[in-house]
C-alpha positions as CSV (number, residue, x, y, z in Angstrom):
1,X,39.7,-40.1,1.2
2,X,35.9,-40.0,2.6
3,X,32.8,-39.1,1.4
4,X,30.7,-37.3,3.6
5,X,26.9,-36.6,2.9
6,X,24.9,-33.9,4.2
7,X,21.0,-34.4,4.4
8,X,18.2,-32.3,4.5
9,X,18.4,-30.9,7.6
10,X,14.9,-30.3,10.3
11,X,14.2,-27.1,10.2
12,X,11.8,-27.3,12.3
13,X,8.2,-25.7,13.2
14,X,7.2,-29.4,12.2
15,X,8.0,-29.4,8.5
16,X,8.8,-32.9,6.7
17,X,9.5,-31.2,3.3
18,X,11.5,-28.0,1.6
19,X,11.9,-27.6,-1.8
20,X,15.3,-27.1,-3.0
21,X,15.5,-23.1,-4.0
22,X,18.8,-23.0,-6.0
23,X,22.2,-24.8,-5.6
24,X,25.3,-22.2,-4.9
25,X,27.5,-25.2,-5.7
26,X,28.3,-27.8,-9.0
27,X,29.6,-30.9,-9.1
28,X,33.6,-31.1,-8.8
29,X,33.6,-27.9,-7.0
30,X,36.0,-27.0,-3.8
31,X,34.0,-26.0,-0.7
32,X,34.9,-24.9,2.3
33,X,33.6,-24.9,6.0
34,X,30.6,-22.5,6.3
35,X,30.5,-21.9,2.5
36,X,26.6,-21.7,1.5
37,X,26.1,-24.9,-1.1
38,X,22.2,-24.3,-1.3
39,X,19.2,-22.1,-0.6
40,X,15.9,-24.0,0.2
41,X,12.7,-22.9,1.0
42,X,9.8,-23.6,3.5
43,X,6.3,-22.2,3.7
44,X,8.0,-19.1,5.3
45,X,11.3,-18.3,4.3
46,X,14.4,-19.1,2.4
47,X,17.3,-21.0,4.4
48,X,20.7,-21.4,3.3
49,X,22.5,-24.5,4.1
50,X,26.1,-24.2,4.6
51,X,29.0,-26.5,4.5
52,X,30.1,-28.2,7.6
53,X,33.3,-29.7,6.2
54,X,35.9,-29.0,3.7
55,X,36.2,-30.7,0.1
56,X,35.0,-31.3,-2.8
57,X,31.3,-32.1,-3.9
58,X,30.6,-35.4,-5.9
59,X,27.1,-35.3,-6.1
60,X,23.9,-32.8,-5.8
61,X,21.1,-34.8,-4.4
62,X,18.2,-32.9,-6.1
63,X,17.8,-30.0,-9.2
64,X,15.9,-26.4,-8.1
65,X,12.1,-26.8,-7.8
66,X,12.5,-30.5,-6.4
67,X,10.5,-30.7,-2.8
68,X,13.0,-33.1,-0.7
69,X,11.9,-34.9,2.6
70,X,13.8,-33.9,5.5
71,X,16.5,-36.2,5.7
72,X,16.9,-37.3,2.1
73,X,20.6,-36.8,0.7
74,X,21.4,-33.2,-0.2
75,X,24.6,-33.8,-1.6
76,X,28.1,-35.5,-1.1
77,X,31.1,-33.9,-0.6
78,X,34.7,-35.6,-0.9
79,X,36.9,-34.9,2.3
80,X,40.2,-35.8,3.8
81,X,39.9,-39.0,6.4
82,X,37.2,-41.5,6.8
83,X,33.9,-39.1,6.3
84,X,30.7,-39.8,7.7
85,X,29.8,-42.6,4.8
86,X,31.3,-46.4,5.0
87,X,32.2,-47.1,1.5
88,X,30.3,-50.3,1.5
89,X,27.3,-48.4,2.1
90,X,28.1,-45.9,-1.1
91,X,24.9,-45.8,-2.8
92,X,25.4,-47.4,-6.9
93,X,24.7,-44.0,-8.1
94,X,27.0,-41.9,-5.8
95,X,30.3,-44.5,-6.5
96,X,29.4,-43.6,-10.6
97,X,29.4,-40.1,-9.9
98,X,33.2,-40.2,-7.9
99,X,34.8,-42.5,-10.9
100,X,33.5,-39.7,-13.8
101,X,33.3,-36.7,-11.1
102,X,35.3,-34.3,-13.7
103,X,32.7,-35.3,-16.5
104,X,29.6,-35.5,-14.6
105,X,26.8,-33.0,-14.8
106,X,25.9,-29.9,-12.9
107,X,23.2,-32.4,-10.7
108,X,23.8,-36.1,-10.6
109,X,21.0,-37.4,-7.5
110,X,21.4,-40.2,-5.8
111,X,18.1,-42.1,-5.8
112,X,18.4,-43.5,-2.2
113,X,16.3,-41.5,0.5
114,X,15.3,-38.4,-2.0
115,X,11.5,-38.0,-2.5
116,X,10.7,-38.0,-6.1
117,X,8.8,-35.5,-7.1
118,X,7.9,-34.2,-11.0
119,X,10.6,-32.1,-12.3
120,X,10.1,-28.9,-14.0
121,X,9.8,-28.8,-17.7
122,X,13.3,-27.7,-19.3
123,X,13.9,-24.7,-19.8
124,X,15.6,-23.6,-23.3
125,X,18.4,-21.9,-22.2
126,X,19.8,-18.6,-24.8
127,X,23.7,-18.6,-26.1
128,X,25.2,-16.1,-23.2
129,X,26.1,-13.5,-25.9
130,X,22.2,-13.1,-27.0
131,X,21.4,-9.4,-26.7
132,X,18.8,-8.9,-23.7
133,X,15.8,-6.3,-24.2
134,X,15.2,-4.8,-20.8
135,X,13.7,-1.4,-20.0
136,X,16.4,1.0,-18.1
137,X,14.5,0.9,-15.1
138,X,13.8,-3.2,-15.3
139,X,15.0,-4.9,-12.2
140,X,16.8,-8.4,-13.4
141,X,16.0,-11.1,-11.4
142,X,19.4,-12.0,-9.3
143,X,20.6,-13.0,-5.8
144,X,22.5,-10.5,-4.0
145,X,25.7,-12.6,-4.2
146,X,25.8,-12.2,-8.0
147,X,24.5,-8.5,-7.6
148,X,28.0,-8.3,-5.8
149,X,29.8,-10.4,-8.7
150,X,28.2,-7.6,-11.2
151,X,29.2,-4.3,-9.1
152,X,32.6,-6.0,-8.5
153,X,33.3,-6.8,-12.2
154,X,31.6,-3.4,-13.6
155,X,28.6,-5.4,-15.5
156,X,25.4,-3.8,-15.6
157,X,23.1,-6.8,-15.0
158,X,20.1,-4.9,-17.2
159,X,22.3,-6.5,-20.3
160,X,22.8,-9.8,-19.2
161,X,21.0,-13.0,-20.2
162,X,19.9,-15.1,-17.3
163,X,19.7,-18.4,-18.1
164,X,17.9,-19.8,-14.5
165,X,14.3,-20.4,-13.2
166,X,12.4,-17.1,-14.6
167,X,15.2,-15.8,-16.4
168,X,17.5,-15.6,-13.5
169,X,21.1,-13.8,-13.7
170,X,23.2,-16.9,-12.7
171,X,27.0,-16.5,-11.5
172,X,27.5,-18.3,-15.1
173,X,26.1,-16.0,-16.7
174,X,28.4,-12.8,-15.6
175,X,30.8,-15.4,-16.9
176,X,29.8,-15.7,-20.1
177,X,28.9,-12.1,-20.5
178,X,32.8,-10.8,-19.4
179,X,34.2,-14.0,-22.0
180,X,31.8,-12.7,-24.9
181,X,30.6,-9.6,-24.2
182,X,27.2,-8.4,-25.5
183,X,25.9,-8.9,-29.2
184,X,25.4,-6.0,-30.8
185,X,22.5,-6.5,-32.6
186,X,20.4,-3.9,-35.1
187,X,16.6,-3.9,-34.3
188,X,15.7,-1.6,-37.3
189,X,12.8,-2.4,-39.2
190,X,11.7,-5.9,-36.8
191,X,9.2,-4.0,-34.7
192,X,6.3,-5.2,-36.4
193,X,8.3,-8.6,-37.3
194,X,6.3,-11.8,-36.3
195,X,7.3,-13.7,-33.0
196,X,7.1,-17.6,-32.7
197,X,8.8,-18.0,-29.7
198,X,7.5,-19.3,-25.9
199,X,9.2,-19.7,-22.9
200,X,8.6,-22.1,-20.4
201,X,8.9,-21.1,-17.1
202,X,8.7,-23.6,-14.4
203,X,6.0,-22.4,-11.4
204,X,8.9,-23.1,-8.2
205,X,10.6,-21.7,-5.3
206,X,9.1,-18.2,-4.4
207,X,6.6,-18.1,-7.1
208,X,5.3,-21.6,-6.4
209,X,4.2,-20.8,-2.5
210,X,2.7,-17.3,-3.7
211,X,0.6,-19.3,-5.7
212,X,-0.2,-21.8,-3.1
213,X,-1.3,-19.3,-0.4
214,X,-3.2,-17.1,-2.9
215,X,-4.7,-19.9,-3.8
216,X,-5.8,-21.2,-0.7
217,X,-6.7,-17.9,0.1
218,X,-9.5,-17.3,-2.1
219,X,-10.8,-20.4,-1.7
220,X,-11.2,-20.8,1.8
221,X,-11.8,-16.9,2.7
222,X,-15.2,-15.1,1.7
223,X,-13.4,-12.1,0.5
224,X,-15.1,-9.1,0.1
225,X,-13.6,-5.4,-0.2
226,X,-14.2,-2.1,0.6
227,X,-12.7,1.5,-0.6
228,X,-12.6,4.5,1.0
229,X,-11.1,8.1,0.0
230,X,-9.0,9.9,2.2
231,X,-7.7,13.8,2.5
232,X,-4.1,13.1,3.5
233,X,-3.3,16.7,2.9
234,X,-3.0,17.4,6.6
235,X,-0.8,14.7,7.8
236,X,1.5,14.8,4.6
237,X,2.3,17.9,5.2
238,X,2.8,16.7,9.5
239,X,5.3,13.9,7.9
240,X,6.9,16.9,5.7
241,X,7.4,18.9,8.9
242,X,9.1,16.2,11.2
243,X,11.3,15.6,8.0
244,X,12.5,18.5,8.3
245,X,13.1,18.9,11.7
246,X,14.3,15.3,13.0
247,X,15.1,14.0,9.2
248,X,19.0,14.5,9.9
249,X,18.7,13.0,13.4
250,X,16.0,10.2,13.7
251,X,15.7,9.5,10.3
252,X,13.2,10.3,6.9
253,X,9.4,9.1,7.4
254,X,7.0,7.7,4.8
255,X,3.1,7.9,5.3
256,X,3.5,4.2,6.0
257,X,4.6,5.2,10.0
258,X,1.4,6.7,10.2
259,X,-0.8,4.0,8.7
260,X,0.8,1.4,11.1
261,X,-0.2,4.5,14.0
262,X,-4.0,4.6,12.5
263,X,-4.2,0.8,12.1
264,X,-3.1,0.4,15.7
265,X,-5.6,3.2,17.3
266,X,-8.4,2.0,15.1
267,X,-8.2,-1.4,16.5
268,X,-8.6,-0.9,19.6
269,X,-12.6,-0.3,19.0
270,X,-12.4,-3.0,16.3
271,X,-10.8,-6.0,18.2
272,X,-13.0,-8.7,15.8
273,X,-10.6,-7.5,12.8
274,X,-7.0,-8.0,14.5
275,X,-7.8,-11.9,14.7
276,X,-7.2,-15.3,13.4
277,X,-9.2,-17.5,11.9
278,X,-9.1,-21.2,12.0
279,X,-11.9,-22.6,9.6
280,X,-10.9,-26.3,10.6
281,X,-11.3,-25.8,14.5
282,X,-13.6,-22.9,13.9
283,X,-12.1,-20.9,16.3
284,X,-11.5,-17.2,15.8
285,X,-8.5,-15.8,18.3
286,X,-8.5,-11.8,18.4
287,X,-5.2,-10.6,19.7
288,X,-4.1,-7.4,21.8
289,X,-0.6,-7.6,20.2
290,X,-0.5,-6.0,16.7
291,X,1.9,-7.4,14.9
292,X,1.5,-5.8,11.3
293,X,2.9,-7.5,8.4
294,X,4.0,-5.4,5.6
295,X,3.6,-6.5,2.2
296,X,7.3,-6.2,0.4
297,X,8.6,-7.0,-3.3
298,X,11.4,-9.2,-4.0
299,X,13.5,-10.4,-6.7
300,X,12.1,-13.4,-6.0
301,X,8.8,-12.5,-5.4
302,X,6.2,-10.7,-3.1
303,X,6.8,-11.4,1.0
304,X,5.1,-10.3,4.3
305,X,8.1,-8.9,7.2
306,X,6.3,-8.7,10.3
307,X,6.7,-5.3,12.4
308,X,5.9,-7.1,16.1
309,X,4.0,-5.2,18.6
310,X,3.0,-2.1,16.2
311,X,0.9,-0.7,19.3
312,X,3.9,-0.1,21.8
313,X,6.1,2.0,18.7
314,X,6.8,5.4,17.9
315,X,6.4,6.7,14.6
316,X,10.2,6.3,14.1
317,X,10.2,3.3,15.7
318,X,8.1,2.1,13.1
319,X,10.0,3.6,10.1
320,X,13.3,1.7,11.5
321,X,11.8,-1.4,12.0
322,X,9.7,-1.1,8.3
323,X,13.0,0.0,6.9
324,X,14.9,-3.1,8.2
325,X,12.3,-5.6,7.7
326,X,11.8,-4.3,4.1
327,X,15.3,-4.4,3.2
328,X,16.6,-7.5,5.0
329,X,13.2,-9.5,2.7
330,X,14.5,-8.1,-0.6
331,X,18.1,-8.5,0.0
332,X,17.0,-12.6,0.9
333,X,18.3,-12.4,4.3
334,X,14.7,-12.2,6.4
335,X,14.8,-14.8,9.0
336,X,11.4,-17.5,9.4
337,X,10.4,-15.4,12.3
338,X,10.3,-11.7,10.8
339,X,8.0,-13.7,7.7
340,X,5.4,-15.3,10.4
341,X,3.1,-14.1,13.0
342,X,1.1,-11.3,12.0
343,X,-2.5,-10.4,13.0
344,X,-3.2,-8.0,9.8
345,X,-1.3,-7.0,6.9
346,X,-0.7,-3.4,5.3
347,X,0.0,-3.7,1.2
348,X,1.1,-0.6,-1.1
349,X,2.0,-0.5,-4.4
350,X,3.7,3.2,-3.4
351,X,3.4,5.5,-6.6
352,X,2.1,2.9,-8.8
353,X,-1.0,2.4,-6.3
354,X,-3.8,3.0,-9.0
355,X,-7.2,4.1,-8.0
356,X,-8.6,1.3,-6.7
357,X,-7.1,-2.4,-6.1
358,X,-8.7,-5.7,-4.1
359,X,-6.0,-7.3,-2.0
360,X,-6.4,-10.6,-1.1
361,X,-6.1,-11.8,2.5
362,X,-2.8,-13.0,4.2
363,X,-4.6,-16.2,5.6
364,X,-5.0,-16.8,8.9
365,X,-6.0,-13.1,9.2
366,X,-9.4,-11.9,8.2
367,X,-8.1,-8.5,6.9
368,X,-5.3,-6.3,5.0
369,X,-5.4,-2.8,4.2
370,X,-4.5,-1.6,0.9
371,X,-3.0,1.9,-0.2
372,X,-3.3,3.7,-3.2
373,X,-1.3,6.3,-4.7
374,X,-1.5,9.8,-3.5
375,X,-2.9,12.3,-6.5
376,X,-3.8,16.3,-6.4
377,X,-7.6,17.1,-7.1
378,X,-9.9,20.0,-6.9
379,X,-12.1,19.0,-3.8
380,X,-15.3,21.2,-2.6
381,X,-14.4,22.5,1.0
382,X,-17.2,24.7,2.8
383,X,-18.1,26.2,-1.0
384,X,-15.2,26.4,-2.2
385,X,-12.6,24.6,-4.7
386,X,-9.4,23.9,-3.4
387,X,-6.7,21.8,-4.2
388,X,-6.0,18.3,-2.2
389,X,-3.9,15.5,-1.6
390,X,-6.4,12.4,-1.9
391,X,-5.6,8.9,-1.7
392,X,-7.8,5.4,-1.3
393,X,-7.7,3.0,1.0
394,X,-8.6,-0.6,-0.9
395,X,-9.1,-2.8,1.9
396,X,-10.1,-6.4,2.1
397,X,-11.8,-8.6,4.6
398,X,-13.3,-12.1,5.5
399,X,-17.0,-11.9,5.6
400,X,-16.7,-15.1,7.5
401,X,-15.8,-13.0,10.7
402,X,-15.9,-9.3,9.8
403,X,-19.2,-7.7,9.2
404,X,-19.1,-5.7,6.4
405,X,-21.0,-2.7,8.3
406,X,-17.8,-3.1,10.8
407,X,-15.5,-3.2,8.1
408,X,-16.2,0.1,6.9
409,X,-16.4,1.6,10.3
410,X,-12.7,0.7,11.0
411,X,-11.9,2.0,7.4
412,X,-13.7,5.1,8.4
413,X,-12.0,5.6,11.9
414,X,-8.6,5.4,10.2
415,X,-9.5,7.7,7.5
416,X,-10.7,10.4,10.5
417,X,-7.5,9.6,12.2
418,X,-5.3,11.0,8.7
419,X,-7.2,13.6,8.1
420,X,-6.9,14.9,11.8
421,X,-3.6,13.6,12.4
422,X,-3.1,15.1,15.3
423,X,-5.7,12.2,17.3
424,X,-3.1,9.9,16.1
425,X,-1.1,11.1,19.7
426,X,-3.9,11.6,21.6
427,X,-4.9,9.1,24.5
C-alpha cells in the first residue's frame, strides 16, 4: 500500500491562496476516481476538487474557513501500489494519522506546507434530534447534493438541524434526523420565556468574500445614489402580451429582459457609466461590450452571473441566458467565468423590492441599477386619477467618474424607454 497526497491545485488567474469551502469527505472514508472530496473557494467562484485515484483518505489537510496556499497538502489518500509519496518522506503527522486512521477525527492536518491561518471559533453544535424553528417558507442552508439526499429519503430539510458553518444541513445531519427522528417538543406558554443563548457563527467561505468586497467597496468608491419613479404600466402589460403569445414556444419573460434592453440602449449616449475604474493606475476603461451582471441569491450567499454581450440579445435571449445564469449560481455549479467580467450590474429584490434601497457598487464598475417592487397607485394623468403600475429604480454610482447630473440623465433615459416600450426596438 501507498499513500498518495493531493495538493492544492493552481487555479489560476494568478491566485496563491483559496480557502477551503467544505470537505465532501472524512477521514477513513472510501473514495473513488472523480468523486468530489472538497469545495474551495477563490475571489470568484466555488471549485470542486475531485479525486484522481481510488482509496481511502488518511488525512484532511485543513478544516472549512482555513485559506490554504496553493500547493499545501489537501489531503492523503491510501491507494493500492507505490503512491505518489516515498514513505521516508511521510510527514510525523501523516504516519500518526495511518496507525489510528479508524479513531482519528473528522480533520487531522498535516503541518508540513499548509499555511496557518486563525481558525474559526467553535461552533456548539445541537444534539440532531433538537426540534428546529423554521418558518414554512424558510430556505435551509444546504448544498444541492444533500438537497438530493433529503428528496431521496422523503425528509423535509425545513425540520432538520444543521449542524455546519451558519447552520448548515450536513449529510450527517439527514443521518441523524432518519436514526432519531424529530423531537416533539410543546412550545405552550415559553413565548415570552427569557433566552440566554448565542451562537457563534464563523464569518467564512461565501459570507467571508461578500464582506470583503462590500467592504472594499465603500471604502474605495464615492458612492452616491439616485431614485427615480417609473410608470411600467405600458411595458408590463407588452411582457403580458408576448407571454401569451410566444410563452408556450420561446419561453415566459420577466421585466428583467427589458431592463437589460433599457440598460443597453441607454448606454449608448452614456458610454462614461459602462466602464471600469482602476483607482491604483487611475485609469478609467469604458467598454462597447455590455456585459451585465445580475445580482442572484444563494444558499450560500449573494453572487453576480454575468449575461456577456447584453447589446447583441433579444429579449428572449436574455431571459434564457438570465434563467441559466441564475439557476446554475444557486444550484453551486456557476463556473469562474459566468461570476467575472461585467461592466455594470442589475440588482432586484423582486417582490420584496421595498420603496427605496441604496445598492452598493460591484467594484471595478462605477454603477448598478437597483429595482424596486412593482405596486398599484392612483396617479394624476392629463386631470384625471387613474390607476398605475409604478415602480423605482434605486440606482448607485461612483462620483469618482460619474457626474451626478449624468447619472440621472441615464436613469431618466431608461425610465422613458419603459414607459414607451416600444423605443426599446427602435434603431
Amino acid at each position: 500500500m501507498g499513500t498518495h497526497v493531493i495538493k492544492m491545485p493552481d487555479i489560476g488567474e494568478g491566485i496563491a491562496e483559496v480557502e477551503l469551502s467544505v470537505w465532501h469527505v472524512k477521514v477513513g472514508d472510501m473514495v473513488v476516481e472523480d468523486q468530489v472530496l472538497a469545495d474551495v473557494m477563490t475571489d470568484k467562484a466555488m471549485v470542486d476538487i475531485p479525486s484522481p485515484v481510488h482509496g481511502k483518505v488518511i488525512a484532511l489537510g485543513g478544516v472549512p474557513g482555513e485559506v490554504m496556499a496553493v500547493g499545501s497538502i489537501l489531503i492523503s489518500i491510501e491507494v493500492e501500489g507505490a503512491g505518489n509519496v516515498k514513505e521516508s518522506s511521510q510527514p510525523a503527522a501523516l504516519k500518526e494519522v495511518k496507525e489510528e486512521a479508524p479513531k482519528a477525527a473528522a480533520v487531522a492536518a498535516p503541518k508540513v506546507e499548509t499555511v496557518v491561518a486563525s481558525k474559526p471559533a467553535p461552533i456548539s453544535r445541537p444534539a440532531p434530534q433538537a426540534p428546529v424553528a423554521r418558518e414554512a417558507d424558510e430556505r435551509p442552508l444546504a448544498s444541492p447534493a444533500v438537497r438530493k439526499h433529503a428528496l431521496d429519503a422523503g425528509i423535509q430539510l425545513r425540520l432538520v438541524q444543521g449542524t455546519g458553518p451558519a447552520g448548515r444541513i450536513l449529510h450527517e445531519d439527514l443521518d441523524a434526523y432518519l436514526a432519531h427522528g424529530p423531537s416533539v417538543t410543546s412550545t405552550a406558554g415559553t413565548a415570552y420565556a427569557e433566552r440566554n443563548d448565542e451562537q457563534q457563527i464563523p464569518v467564512i467561505g461565501m459570507r467571508r468574500k461578500i464582506a470583503q468586497r462590500m467592504q472594499d467597496a465603500t471604502q474605495r468608491a464615492a458612492h452616491f445614489s439616485y431614485v427615480e419613479e417609473i410608470d411600467v404600466t405600458a411595458v408590463e402589460e407588452l411582457r403580458a402580451h408576448l407571454n401569451e403569445k410566444h410563452g408556450a414556444t420561446r419561453g415566459k419573460l420577466t421585466l428583467l429582459p427589458f431592463l437589460v434592453r433599457a440598460m443597453v440602449v441607454a448606454l449608448r449616449d452614456f458610454p462614461q457609466i459602462n466602464a471600469r475604474y482602476d483607482d491604483e493606475a487611475q485609469v478609467i476603461t469604458r467598454l462597447g461590450a455590455v456585459h451585465v451582471g445580475v445580482a442572484t441569491q444563494s444558499d450560500i450567499g449573494l453572487m453576480v452571473p454575468v449575461v456577456r454581450h447584453a447589446e447583441a440579445r433579444s429579449l428572449w435571449d436574455s431571459a434564457a441566458e438570465i434563467s441559466r445564469l441564475a439557476s446554475a449560481a444557486r444550484n453551486g455549479k456557476s463556473s469562474r467565468d459566468e461570476l467575472s467580467g461585467s461592466t455594470i450590474t442589475l440588482t432586484s429584490l423582486g417582490a420584496l423590492g421595498g420603496i427605496v434601497s441604496t445598492p452598493v457598487l460591484n467594484l471595478p464598475e462605477v454603477a448598478i441599477v437597483g429595482v424596486n417592487k412593482i405596486v398599484e397607485r392612483p396617479m394624476v394623468i392629463k386631470g384625471q386619477i387613474v390607476i398605475r403600475k409604478m415602480m423605482n429604480l434605486s440606482s448607485s454610482f461612483d462620483h469618482r467618474v460619474v457626474d451626478g447630473m449624468d447619472a440621472a440623465l441615464f436613469i431618466q433615459a431608461i425610465r422613458g424607454l419603459l414607459e414607451q416600450p416600444a423605443t426599446l426596438f427602435v434603431e
